[in-house]
Steps between C-alpha positions, in 0.01 A plus 500: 500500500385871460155371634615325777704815666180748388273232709725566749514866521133499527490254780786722684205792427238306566605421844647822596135605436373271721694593759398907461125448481342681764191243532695191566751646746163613680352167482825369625562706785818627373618879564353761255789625260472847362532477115475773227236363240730524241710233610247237437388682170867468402524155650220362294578644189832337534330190579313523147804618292604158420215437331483810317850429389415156362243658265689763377743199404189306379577169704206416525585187636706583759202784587296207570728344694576814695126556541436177702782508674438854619154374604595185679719669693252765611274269628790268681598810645143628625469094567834488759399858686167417550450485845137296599246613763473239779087526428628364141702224545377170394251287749503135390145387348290320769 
C-alpha cells in the first residue's frame, strides 16, 4: 500500500513537471511562466524521494515496482502532451 501512494506522489510530481517545462509550453504555444530554477530542482528531487525512501527501507521490491511505475508514467505523460507537426502525421502507404 506504501508503494502504491509513493507511485502516486511521483506521478502528482511528475506531471506538475510537465506542466513547468519551458520547452513544451513553447512547443505548445502556451504563455511563458516565470519560474525560479529552484522550483523544479526542488520539484524533482521530490519526485525521486520515494525511491530514495524505499532503499533506505531496503524494499527492494517495492523499489522495483516504484521504478517502472515512475517510468511508465513519464513516458504516458510525455505520450498525452505530445502535440504532432501536421508535416508528421501519418500518410497511408500507396
Amino acid at each position: 500500500m506504501m508503494t502504491l501512494w509513493l507511485c502516486l506522489l511521483t506521478l502528482t510530481c511528475l506531471i506538475w513537471l510537465a506542466r513547468l517545462d519551458p520547452k513544451r509550453r513553447r512547443v505548445q504555444r502556451l504563455p511563458k511562466i516565470r519560474q525560479r530554477p529552484w522550483l523544479r530542482r526542488s520539484i524533482s528531487g521530490l519526485c525521486l524521494l520515494p525511491g530514495l525512501t524505499l532503499i533506505f527501507l531496503n524494499a527492494w521490491p517495492s523499489f522495483l515496482i516504484w521504478l517502472g511505475v515512475s517510468t511508465l508514467s513519464g513516458w504516458l505523460i510525455a505520450w498525452a502532451s505530445a502535440k504532432t507537426h501536421p508535416s508528421m502525421k501519418k500518410t497511408p502507404p500507396i
